[in-house]
Structure formats: C-alpha cells, structure tokens
Wavefront OBJ file of the C-alpha trace (Angstrom):
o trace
v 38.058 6.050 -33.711
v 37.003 2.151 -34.470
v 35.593 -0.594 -32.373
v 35.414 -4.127 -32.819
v 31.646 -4.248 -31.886
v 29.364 -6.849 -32.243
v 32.045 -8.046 -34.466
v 35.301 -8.609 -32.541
v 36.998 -9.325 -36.176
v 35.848 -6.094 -38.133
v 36.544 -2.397 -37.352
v 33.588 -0.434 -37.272
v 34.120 3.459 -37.692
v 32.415 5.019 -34.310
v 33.514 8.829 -34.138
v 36.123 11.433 -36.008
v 37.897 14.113 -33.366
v 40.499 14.685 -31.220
v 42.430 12.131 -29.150
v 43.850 13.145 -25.925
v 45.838 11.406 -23.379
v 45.159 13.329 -20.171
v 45.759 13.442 -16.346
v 42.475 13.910 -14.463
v 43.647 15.843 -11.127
v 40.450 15.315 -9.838
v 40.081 11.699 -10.463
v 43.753 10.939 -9.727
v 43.949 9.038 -12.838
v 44.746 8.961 -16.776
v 42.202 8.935 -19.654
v 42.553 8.629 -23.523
v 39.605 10.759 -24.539
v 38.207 11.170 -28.032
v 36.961 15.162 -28.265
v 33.912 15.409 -30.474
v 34.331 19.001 -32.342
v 31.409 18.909 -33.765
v 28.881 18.244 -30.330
v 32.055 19.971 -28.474
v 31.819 17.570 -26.048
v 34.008 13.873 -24.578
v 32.590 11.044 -27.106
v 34.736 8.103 -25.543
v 36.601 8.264 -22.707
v 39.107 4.946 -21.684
v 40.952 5.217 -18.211
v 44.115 3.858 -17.840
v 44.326 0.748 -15.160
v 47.029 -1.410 -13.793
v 47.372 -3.760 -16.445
v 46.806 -1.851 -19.876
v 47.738 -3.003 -22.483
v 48.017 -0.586 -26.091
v 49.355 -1.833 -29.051
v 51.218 -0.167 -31.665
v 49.431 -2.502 -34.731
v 50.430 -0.077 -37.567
v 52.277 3.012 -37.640
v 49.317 4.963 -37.659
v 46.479 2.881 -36.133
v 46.769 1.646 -32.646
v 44.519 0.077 -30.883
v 43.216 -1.362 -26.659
v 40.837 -3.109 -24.705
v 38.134 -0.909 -24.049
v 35.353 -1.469 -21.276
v 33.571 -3.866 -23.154
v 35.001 -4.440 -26.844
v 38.670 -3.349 -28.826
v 38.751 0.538 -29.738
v 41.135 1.103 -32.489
v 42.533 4.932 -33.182
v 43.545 5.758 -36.431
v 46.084 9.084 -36.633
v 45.832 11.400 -39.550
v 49.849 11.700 -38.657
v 52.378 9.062 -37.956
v 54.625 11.299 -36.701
v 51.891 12.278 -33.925
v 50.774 8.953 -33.712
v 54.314 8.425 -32.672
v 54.486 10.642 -30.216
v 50.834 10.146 -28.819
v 52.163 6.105 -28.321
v 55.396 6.751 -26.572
v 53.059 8.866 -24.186
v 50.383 6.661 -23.441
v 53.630 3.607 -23.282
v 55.812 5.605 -21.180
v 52.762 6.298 -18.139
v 52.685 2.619 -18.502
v 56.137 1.758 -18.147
v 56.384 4.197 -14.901
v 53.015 2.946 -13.384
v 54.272 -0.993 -13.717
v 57.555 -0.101 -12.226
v 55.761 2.348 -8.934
v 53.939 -1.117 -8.187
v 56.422 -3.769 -8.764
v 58.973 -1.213 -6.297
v 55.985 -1.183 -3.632
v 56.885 -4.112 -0.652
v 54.556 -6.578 0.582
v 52.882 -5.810 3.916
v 55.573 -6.790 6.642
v 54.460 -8.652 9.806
v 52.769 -6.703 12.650
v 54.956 -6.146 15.041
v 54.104 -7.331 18.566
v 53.286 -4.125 20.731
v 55.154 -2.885 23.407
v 52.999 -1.226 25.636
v 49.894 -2.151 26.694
v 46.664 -0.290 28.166
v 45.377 -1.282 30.977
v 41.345 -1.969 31.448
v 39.468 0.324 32.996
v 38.938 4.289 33.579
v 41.777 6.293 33.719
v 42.026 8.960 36.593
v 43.273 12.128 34.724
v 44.746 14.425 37.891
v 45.928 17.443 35.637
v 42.812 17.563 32.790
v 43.970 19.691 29.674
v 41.668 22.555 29.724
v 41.464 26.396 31.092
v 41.805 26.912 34.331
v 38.733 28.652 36.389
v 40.786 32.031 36.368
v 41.384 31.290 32.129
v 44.646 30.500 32.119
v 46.551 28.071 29.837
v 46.927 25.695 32.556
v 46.615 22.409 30.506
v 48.058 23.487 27.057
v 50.340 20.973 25.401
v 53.507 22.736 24.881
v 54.892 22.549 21.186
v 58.173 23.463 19.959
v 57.771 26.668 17.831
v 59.347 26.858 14.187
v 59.735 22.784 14.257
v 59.704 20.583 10.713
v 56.058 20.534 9.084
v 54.523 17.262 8.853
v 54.695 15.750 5.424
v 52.884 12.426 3.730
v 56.256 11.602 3.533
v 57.112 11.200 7.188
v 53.993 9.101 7.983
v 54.735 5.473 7.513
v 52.620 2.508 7.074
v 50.351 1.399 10.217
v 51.804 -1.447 11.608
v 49.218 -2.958 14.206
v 45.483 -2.401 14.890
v 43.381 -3.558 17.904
v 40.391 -2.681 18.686
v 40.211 -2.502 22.756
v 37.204 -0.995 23.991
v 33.672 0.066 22.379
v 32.380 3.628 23.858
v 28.747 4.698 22.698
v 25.827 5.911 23.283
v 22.778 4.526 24.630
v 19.551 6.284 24.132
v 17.565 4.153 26.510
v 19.991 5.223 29.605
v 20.693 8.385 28.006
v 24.757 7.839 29.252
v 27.331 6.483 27.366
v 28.321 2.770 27.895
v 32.034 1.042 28.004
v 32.236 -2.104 26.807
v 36.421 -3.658 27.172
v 37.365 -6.046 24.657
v 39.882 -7.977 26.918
l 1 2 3 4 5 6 7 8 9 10 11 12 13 14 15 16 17 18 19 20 21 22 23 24 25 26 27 28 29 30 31 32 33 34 35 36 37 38 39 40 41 42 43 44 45 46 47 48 49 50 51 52 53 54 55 56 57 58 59 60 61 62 63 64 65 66 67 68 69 70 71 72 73 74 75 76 77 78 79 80 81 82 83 84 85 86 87 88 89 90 91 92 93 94 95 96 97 98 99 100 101 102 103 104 105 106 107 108 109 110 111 112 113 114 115 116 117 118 119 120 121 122 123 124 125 126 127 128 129 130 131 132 133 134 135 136 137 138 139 140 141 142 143 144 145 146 147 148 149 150 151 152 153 154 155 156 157 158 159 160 161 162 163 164 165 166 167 168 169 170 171 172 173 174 175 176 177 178 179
C-alpha cells in the first residue's frame, strides 16, 4: 500500500499485507482494509461512501481518495487485482443505481381526520376487569401475515398536537394543546 503524503505527486510505500474488500454487518457498510500479517492486526481501513471513486491506473496498481490524502494498492497479481477491482466497481455500480432509483419526498398529504382538543372520556378502558377477566383485550386475528419492513411505508405527515409532562413542582402531569 502507497500514499501520496505530504507529497500529493510521489507514492510513498506505507505498509505490505493483505487487501480486503469487506462488508461490515455491524457497521452496515463496506471497507477496503489492508491486514498487517506481521502485527496481525487492520493497518488502514477506507469505507466506502456515496460518491467513491477507485481507479484502475495500471493493471496492477489502483488507487482512491483516502480520508485525507490518495492511497495507491499495488497487487502482487493482475489477475487478482482484476478481480479485487471488478468487486470494489461492481458495489459501486449497485450502490449509485439503489440511490438514483430512490424518489424524492412526495408532498404531505392533507389529513383526513382530525382530533379534537381536549380529554377524551374512555367508557370501556382496556384493562382486566375486577373479577380478572379479559374484558378490554384487543381482539387480533390469529395466524394473520407477519409484519415486514417491507409493508411499512414512508411517513407522510407529522404534527405535533399536544405536549403531556411532568411537573415536579405540582407533582401532576400538565397538558399543554397546540391548537
């Protein structure tokens, strides 16, 4: 691995190892990471962002904007430098065309109900009855479709209509309406 640092128009040798191009579960992101075998341990690690940009400059040296200077990578194999590039290009390709399919925020749509101010008298209150029973439990349908991330859409309107809290110097909780 090279870096253009303090000179951005020389290649300085930083680190021999490993390259990796990886997918960081836990992160929810992907890295090019230089393994050190020697220390056994990460010695550069570049995540992937929206508008990466890695160049092919040789068939076995390619190089990208690091954090703060280039960062060149030069293969031992051409053939896995190769391979290593249409990797790293191909996560590009997919992650340019996820955001460019993505739709601009659509207009809020005006509600159609509307609460009305004040306390609500609640005549049936969901909770056990004095003798234990189920009185108030919400009945739902047995065996129905799970809820997926895919069956939640976008929020389309949010307003703010009244503030509940506490207040320690009445000890009860206040309602303030924002209408």
């Amino acid at each position: 691995m090279y870096h253009a640092h303090p000179n951005p128009n020389k290649w300085q040798k930083i680190s021999t190892g490993v390259v990796c191009f990886v997918k960081d579960n836990i992160q929810k992101s992907y890295f090019i990471r230089l393994i050190d075998l020697k220390n056994r341990s990460v010695a550069f690690e570049q995540e992937l962002y929206d508008e990466f940009c890695y160049s092919k400059d040789r068939p076995y040296f390619h190089s990208f904007p690091g954090h703060d200077f280039m960062v060149g990578l030069n293969f031992a194999s051409e053939e896995e430098a190769e391979k290593f590039c249409a990797a790293v290009e191909s996560k590009i390709t997919y992650a340019r065309r996820a955001t460019m399919k993505r739709k601009p925020p659509s207009e809020p749509k005006k509600p159609v109900n509307t609460v009305a101010p004040g306390p609500v008298a609640n005549k049936d209150p969901y909770s056990l009855g004095v003798d234990g029973s189920d009185k108030g439990k919400l009945n739902k349908p047995k065996g129905g479709k799970k809820l997926t991330k895919a069956g939640i859409g976008l929020p389309t309107e949010f307003r703010h209509l009244a503030h509940v809290g506490w207040d320690p110097q009445t000890g009860a909780f206040n309602f303030v309406s924002k209408s």
